[in-house]
C-alpha positions as CSV (number, residue, x, y, z in Angstrom):
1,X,0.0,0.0,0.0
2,X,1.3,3.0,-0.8
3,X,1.5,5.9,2.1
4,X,2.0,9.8,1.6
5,X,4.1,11.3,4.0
6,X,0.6,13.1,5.4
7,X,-2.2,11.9,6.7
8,X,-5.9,13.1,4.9
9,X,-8.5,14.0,7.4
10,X,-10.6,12.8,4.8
11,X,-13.5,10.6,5.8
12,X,-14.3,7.9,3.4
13,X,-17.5,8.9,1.3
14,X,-19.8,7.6,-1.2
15,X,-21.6,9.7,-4.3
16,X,-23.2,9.6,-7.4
17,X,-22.9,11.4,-10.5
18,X,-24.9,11.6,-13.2
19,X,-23.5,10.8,-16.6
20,X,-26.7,10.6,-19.6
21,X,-28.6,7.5,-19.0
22,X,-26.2,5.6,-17.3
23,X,-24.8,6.2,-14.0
24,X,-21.4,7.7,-11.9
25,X,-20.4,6.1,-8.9
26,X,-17.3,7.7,-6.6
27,X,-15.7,6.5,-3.8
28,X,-13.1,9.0,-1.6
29,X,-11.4,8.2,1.2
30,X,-7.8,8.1,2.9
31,X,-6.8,5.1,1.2
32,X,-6.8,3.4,-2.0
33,X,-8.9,0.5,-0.1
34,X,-10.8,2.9,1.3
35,X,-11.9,4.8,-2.1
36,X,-12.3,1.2,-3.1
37,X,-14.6,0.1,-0.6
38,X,-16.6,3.7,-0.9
39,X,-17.4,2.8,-4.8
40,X,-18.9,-0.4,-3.9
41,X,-21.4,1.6,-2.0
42,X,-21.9,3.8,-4.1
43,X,-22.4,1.0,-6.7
44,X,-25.2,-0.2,-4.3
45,X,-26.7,3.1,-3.7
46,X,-27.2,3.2,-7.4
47,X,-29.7,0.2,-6.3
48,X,-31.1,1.0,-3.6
49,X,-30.1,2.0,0.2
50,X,-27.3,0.4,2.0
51,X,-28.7,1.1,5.0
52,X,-32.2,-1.3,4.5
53,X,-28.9,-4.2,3.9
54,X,-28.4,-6.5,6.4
55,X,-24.9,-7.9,6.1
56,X,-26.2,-11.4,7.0
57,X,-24.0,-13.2,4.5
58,X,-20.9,-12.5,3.0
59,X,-18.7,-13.0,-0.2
60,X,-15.5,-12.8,-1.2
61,X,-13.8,-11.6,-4.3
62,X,-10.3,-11.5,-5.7
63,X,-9.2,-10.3,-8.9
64,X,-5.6,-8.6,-10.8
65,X,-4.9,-5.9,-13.4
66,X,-2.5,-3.9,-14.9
67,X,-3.4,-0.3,-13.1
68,X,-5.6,0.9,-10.4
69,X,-8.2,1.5,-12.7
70,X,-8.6,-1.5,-14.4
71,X,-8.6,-3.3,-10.9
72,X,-11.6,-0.5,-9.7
73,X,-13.3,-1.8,-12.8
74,X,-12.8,-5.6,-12.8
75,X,-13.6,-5.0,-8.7
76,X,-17.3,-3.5,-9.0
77,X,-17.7,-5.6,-12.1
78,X,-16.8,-8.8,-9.7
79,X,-19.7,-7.2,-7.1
80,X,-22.3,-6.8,-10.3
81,X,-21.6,-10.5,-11.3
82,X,-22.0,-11.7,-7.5
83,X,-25.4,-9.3,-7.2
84,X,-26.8,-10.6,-10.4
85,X,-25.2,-14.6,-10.0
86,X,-26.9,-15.1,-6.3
87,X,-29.4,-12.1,-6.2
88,X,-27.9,-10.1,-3.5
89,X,-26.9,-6.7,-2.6
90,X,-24.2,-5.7,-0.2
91,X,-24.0,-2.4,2.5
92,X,-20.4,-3.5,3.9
93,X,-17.1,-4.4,1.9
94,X,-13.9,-4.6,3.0
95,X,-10.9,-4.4,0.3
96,X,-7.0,-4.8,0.7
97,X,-4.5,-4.6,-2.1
98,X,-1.0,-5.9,-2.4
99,X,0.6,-4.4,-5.4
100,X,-2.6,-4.9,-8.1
101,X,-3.8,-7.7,-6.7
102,X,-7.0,-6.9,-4.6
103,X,-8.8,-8.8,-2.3
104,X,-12.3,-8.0,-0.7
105,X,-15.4,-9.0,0.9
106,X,-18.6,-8.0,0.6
107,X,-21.7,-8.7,3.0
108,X,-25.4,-8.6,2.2
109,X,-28.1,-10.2,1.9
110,X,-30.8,-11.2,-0.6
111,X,-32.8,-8.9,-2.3
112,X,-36.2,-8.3,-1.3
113,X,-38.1,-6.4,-3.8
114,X,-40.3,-5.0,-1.3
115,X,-38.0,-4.0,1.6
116,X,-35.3,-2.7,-0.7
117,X,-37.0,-1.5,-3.8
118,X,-34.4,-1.7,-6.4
119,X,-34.1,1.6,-8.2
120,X,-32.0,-0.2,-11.3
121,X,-29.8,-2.7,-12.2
122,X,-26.3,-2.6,-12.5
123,X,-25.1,-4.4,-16.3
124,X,-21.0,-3.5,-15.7
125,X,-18.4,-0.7,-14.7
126,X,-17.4,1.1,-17.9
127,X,-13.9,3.2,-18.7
128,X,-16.1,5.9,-18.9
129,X,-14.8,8.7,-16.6
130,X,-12.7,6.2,-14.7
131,X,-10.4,7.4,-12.5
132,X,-8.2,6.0,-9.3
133,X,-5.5,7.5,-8.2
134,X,-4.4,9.5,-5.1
135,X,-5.5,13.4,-5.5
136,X,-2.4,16.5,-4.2
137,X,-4.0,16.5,-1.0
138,X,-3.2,12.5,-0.3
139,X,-6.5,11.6,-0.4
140,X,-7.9,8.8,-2.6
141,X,-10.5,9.0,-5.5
142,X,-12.2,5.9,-7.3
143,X,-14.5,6.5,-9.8
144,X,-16.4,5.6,-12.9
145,X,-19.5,4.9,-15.2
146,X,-22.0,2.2,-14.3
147,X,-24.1,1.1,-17.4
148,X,-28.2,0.2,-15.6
């Protein structure tokens, strides 16, 4: 993991953006695992609220690329396929990266069309407006374009 030589004050935060019909998702935080983690809820508050998730079962995901933001990509695209595979949705993940290898967990539950009331659903993490990479200030940003 790589360290600046001073600490953010950051907190880790989760936003949306809006990009034409599709949709941003952004995760800041301290950390490149913590901007990490921050997209994945973002990517679920494209769905619907983290909040109404109980993490009652959990999953875990590993995958390797080239750059930090092919590994952001081929990360939420590893969430979408677990969503869609076993018809869950997460409110918790923890990630940790050696080098460009990341691994993470994620815990949810199953979706309940009537407690959660999915808003859309998530097809893949695009190149569009992809970014991850530590900003001047030593905090972390981990962005990009979800196609619903």
């Amino acid at each position: 993991m790589t360290q600046t030589s001073q600490a953010s004050s950051v907190s880790p935060q989760a936003e949306l953006f809006a990009h034409g019909a599709d949709i941003g998702v952004r995760g800041i935080g301290p950390t490149r695992e913590a901007a990490f983690e921050q997209a994945a809820v973002a990517l679920t508050m494209a769905v619907t609220d983290p909040a109404e998730i109980a993490p009652k079962e959990t999953v875990e995901v590993a995958c390797e690329a080239p750059d930090d933001g092919f590994l952001l990509v081929d990360w939420l695209n590893a969430l979408i396929y677990e969503m869609s595979a076993r018809h869950l949705v997460f409110s918790r993940f923890a990630v940790s990266i050696a080098g460009q290898r990341l691994e993470g967990r994620a815990w949810g539950e199953p979706i309940d069309r009537l407690r959660h009331r999915p808003a859309t659903e998530p097809k893949g993490a695009t190149y569009t407006e992809l970014r991850a990479a530590a900003r001047a200030d030593g905090t972390w940003i981990a962005q990009c374009v979800v196609d619903v």
